[in-house]
KOLRO-348116 format. One line per field, with one value per residue (C-alpha): chain; residue number from 1; x, y negated, z negated. Coordinates in steps of 0.02 Angstrom, whole numbers, plus 50000, padded with zeros to 5 digits. Example, Ala and Ser with C-alpha at 12.3 -4.5 7.8 and 13.67 -1.06 7.14 Angstrom:
! KOLRO-348116
cadena c(A,A)
num c(1,2)
X c(50615,50684)
Y c(50225,50053)
Z c(49610,49643)
***
This chain:
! KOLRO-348116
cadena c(A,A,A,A,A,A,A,A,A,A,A,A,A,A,A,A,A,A,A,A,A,A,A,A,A,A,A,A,A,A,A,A,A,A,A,A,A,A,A,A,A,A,A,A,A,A,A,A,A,A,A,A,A,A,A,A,A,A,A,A,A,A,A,A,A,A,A,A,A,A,A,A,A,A,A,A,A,A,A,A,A,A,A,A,A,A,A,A,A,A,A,A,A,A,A,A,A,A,A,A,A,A,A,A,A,A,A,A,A,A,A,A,A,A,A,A,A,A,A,A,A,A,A,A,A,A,A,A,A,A,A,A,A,A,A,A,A,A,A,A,A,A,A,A,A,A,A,A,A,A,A,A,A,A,A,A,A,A,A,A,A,A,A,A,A,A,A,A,A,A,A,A,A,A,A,A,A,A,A,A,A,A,A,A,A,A,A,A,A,A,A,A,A,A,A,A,A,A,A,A,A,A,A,A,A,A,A,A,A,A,A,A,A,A,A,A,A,A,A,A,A,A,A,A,A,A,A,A,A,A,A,A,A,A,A,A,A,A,A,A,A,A,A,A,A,A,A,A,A,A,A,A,A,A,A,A,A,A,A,A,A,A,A,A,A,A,A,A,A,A,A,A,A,A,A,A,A,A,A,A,A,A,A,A,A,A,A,A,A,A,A,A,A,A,A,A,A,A,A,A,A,A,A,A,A,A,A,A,A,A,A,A,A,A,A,A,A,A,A,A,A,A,A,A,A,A,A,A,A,A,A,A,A,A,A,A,A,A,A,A,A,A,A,A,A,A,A,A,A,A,A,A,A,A,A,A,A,A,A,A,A,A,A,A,A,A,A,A,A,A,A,A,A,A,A,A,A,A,A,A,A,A,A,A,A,A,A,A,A,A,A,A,A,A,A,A,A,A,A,A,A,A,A,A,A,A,A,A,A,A,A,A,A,A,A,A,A,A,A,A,A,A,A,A,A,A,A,A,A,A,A,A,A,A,A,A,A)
num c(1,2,3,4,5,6,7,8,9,10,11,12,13,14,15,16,17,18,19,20,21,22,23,24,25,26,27,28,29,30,31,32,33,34,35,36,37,38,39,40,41,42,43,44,45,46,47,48,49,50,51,52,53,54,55,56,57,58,59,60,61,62,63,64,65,66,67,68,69,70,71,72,73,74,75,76,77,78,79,80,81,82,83,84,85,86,87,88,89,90,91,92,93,94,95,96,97,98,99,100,101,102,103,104,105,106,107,108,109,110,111,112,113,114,115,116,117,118,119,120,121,122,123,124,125,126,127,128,129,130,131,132,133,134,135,136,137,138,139,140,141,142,143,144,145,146,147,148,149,150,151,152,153,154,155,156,157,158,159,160,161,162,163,164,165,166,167,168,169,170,171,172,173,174,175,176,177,178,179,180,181,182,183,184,185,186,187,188,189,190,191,192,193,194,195,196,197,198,199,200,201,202,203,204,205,206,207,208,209,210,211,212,213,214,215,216,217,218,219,220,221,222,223,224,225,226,227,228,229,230,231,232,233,234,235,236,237,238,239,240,241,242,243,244,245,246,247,248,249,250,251,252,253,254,255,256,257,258,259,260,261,262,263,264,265,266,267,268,269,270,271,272,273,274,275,276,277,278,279,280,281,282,283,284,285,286,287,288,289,290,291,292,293,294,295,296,297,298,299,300,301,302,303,304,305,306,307,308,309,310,311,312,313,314,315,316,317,318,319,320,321,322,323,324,325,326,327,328,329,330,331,332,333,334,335,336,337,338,339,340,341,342,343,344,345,346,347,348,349,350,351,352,353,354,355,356,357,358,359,360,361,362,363,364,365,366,367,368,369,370,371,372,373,374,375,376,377,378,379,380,381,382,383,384,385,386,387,388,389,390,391,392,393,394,395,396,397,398,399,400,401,402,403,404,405,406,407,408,409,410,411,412,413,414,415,416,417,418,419,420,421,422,423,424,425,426,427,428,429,430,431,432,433,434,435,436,437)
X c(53328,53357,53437,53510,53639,53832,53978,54170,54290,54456,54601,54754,54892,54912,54863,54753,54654,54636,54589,54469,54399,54348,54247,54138,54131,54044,53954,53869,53858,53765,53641,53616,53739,53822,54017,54054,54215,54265,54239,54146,54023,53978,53816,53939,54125,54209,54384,54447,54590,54800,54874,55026,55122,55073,55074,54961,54839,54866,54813,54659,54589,54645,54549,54394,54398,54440,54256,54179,54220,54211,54056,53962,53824,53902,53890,54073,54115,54288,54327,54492,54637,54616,54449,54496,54661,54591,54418,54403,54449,54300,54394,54463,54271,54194,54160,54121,53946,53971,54136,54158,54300,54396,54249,54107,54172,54035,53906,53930,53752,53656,53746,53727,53532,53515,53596,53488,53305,53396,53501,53592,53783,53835,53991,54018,54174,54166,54349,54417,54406,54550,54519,54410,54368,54451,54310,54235,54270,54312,54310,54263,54364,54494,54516,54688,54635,54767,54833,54712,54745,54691,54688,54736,54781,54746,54805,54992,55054,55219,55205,55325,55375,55331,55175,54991,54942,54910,54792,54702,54693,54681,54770,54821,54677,54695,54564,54542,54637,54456,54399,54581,54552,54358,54427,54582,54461,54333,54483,54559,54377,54344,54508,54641,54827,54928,54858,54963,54930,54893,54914,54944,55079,55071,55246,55127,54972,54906,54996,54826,54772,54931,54961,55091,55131,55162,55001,54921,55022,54999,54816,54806,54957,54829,54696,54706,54693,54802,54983,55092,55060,55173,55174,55151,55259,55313,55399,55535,55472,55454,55536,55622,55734,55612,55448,55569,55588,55425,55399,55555,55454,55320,55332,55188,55277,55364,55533,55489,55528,55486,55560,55533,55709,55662,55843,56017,56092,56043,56017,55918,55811,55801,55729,55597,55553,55586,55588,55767,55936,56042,56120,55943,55890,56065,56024,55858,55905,56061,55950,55826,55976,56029,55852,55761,55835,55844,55756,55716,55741,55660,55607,55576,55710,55651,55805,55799,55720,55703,55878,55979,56143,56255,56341,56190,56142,56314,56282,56099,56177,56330,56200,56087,56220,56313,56146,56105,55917,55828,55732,55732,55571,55650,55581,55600,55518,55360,55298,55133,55024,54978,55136,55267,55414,55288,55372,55533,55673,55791,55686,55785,55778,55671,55845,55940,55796,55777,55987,55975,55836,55937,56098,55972,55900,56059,56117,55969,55951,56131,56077,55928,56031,56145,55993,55929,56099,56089,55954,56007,56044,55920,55770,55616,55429,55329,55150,55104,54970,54960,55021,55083,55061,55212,55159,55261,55206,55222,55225,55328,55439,55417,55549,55440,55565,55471,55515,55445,55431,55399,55278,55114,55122,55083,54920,54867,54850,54952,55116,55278,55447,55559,55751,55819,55933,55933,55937,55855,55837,55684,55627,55723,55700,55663,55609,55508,55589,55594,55512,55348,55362)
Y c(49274,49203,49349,49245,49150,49156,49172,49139,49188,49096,49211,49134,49227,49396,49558,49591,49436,49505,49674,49560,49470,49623,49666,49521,49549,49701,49664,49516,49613,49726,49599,49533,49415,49392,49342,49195,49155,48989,48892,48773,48889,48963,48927,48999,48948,49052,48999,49159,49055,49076,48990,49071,48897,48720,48712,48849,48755,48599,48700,48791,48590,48537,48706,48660,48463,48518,48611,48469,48340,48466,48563,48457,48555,48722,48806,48801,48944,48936,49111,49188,49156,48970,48937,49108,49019,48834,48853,48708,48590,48542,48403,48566,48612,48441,48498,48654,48742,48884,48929,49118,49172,49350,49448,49376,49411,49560,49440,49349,49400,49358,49196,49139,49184,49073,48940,48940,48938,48797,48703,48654,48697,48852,48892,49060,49104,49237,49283,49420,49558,49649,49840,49785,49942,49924,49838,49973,49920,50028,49972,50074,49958,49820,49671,49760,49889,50000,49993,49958,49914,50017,49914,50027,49909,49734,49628,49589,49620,49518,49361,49301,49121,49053,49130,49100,49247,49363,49209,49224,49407,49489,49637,49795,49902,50059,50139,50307,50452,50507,50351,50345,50478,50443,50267,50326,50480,50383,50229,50388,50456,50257,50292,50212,50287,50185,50140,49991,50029,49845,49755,49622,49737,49878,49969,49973,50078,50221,50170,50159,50321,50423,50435,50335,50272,50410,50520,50364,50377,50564,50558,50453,50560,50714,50628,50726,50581,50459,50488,50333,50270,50123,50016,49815,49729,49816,49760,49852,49908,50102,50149,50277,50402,50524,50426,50382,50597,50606,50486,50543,50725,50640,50653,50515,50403,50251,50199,50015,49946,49754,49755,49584,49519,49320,49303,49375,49311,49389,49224,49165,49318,49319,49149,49208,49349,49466,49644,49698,49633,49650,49815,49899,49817,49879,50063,50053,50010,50136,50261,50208,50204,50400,50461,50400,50426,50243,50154,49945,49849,49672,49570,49359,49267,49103,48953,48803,48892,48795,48768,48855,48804,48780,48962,49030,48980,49062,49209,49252,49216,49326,49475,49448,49451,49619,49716,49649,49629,49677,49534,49385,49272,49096,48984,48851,48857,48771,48698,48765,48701,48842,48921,48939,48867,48699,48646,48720,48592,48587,48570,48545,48406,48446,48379,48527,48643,48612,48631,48781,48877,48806,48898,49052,49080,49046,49214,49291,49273,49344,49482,49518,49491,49631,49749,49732,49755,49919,50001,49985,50167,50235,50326,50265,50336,50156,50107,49991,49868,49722,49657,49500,49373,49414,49596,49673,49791,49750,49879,49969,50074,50178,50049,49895,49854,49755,49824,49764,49873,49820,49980,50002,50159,50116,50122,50016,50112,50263,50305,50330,50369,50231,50215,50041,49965,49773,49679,49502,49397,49494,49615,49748,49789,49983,50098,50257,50396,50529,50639,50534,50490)
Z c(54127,54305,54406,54556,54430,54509,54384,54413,54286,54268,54161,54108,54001,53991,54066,53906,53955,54138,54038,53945,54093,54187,54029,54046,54225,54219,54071,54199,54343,54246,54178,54347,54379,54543,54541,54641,54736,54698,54542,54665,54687,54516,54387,54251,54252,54113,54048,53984,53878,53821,53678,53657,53705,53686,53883,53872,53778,53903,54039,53950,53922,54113,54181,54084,54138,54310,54301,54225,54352,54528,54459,54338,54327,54296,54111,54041,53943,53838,53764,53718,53616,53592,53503,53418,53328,53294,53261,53169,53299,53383,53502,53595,53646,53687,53884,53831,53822,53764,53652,53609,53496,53521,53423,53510,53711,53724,53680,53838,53902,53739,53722,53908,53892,53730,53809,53959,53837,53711,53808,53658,53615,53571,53462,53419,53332,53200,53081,53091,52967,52887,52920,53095,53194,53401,53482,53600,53778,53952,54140,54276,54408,54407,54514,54613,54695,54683,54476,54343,54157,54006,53850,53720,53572,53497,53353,53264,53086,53112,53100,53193,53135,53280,53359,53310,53415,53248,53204,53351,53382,53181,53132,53232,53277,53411,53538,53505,53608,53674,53726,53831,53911,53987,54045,54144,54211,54276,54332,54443,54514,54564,54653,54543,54565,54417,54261,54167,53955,53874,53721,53600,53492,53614,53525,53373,53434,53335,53178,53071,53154,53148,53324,53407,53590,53657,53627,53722,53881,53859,53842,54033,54115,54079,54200,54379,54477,54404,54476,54388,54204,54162,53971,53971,53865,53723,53554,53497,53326,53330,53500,53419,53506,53484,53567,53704,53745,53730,53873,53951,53972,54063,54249,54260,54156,54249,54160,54178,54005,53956,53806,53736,53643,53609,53552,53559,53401,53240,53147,53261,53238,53075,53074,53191,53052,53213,53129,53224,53259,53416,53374,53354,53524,53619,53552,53612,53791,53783,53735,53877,54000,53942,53936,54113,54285,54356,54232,54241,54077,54062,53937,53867,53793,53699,53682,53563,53433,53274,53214,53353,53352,53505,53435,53405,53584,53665,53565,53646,53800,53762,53718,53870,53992,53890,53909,54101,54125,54289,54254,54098,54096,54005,53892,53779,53618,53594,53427,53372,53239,53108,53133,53001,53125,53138,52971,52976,52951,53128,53280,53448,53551,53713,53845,53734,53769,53946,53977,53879,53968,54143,54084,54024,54183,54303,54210,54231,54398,54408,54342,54422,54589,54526,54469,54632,54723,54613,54716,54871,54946,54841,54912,54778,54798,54817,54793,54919,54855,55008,55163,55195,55322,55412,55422,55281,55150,54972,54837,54684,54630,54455,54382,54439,54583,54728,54888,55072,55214,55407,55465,55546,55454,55297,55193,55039,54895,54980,54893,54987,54995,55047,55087,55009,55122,55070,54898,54903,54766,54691,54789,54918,55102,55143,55260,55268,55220,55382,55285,55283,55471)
***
């Protein structure tokens, strides 16, 4: 193997992709790779790839001909979600080297080293099994420096009309408790302070081992050195009263919830085969609300679903605006092949979509301005993370609330207490508390 090759890894979609991506990272650096800054720069470009929209797959095929026509020489890598979910179209890989499907990603070393003695294409994409064991994966470091992700959880049972994503990603499979536990000790001795828990159906972790959420964010608020552990986006299938407490008793525990809704209007959901209607969701974030001092609710709304009426439309935006968001991230619904919603009678013109997801976010934003009109006056502990060019500190609070501070004072990585003073659009002003001075 030639030890001097450069690599540059490219993630788009989620924070289990960025999860994913450090995996390979170290997997290379370990093999003797060197990571390269640029694109530019690299022997290996590696498309770590989303396909959770249509525009998602647009931008997967303009990242990989953007490699083939500014670095023609580089080995192209497509991994991920993509070649994962549509396999059998071989148009999607045509610039493509090598092509590595979700069971194949720790193979990156192998694969890269057959490539360089054939020189031939390489398509590795292997199904995935019903009753697969969690692929065994930890990271030692993460590409913030100051909160690192823990993926605890992969696959989907739902089936959500819409989404390939259970295609792409097989059924729900959980990392053990013990395996948890190692990866956030040795995140905290490489001097990690929040841990983020990721995955694809992170609500439904444990459920083939008899654990549940909870023992996970239990398992990483044990680790000495960790001080914050916060959950990615959640569904909300089994947030149950009771594995809210349980969070509730964790002083750790940040009560940032992103609590994904994709509709307010029942028949709507229903059509989505979402597993809850709007009174389950309204009790979940009441009982979220009663349980956590100050907690942050956010979550995605999709509009123009297949066969959304104008009342079903007013409904979700009735609902949304009721339970008042910190934050809503909008979008219209995008057709995907393979999906059961692909041949569903009803589809919504894309001008609807658009003036629906306009209307959508103009509340939202309302909302969020009112959220973060909420803090102001409060005094919030704050992990700063970077500093911008015009001198200001950047961090969060436990509930997820950007807040910017003007002091020489502050550290990255350091976490301290802050007075809110001024609510911006997204993010508030502060200053140190005196007791930090």
């Amino acid at each position: 193997m030639v030890m001097t090759l450069t690599y540059h890894i490219i993630t788009l979609g989620c924070k289990v992709n960025q999860y994913e991506s450090e995996i390979m990272a170290e997997l290379l650096n370990a093999a003797g790779y060197t990571k390269a800054e640029s694109m530019i720069d690299s022997d290996i470009c590696i498309v770590n790839s989303c396909t959770v929209t249509a525009t998602g797959d647009a931008k997967n095929r303009k990242t990989i001909h953007r490699i083939r026509r500014e670095n023609p020489d580089a080995i192209v890598i497509l991994c991920g979600c993509m070649p994962q979910a549509f396999a059998d179209d071989l148009s999607l890989f045509e610039e493509c080297d090598i092509v590595m499907g979700n069971t194949a990603r720790r193979a990156v070393v192998p694969l890269i080293d057959e490539y360089l003695r054939e020189r031939q294409p390489i398509i590795r994409i292997e199904p995935h099994e019903k009753g697969e064991a969690f692929e065994p994966m930890q990271i030692s470091a993460f590409n913030e420096r100051t909160r690192a992700c823990i993926k605890i959880e992969d696959g989907c049972n739902r089936f959500c009309t819409y989404c390939i994503i259970p295609y792409a990603r097989g059924r729900v499979r959980s990392k053990p408790l013990e395996t948890i536990r190692q990866e956030a000790n040795e995140l905290a001795q490489n001097g990690f302070k929040e841990v983020v828990l990721v995955g694809i159906n992170l609500s439904a972790y444990g459920q083939e081992l008899g654990l549940n959420l909870d023992d996970a964010v239990k398992a990483v608020c044990e680790s000495d050195g960790i001080e914050r552990v916060r959950l990615g986006s959640i569904e909300p299938e089994r947030m149950t009263e009771d594995i809210l407490k349980k969070l509730a008793a964790e002083e750790k525990f940040c009560p940032h919830f992103h609590l994904s809704l994709q509709a307010g209007c029942d028949t709507t959901l229903k059509r989505m085969h979402r597993h809850y209607d709007t009174a389950e969701y309204a009790r979940i974030v009441s009982d979220i609300r009663r349980l956590f001092d100050n907690p942050s609710v956010t979550t995605d709304v999709m509009v123009g679903f297949v066969g959304e009426s104008d009342e079903d439309f007013e409904s979700s935006l009735q609902f949304c605006d009721t339970i008042g968001f910190a934050k809503t991230h909008v979008f219209p619904y995008s057709r995907r092949k393979g999906t059961a919603a692909e041949g569903m009678d009803g589809h919504i013109a894309e001008n609807v979509k658009r003036q629906r997801a306009e209307r959508m976010i103009a509340h939202a934003l309302e909302q969020q301005r009112r959220f973060m009109q909420s803090q102001v006056g409060l005094t919030e502990a704050v992990l700063f993370e970077t500093r911008g060019k015009d001198g200001c500190y950047e961090g969060y609070t436990k509930n997820y609330t950007k807040v910017r501070v003007d002091d020489d004072r502050i550290i990255s990585g350091e976490i301290v207490d802050v007075h809110l003073t001024e609510a911006c659009d997204d993010y508030c002003v502060g200053v140190v508390a005196d007791s930090n001075a």
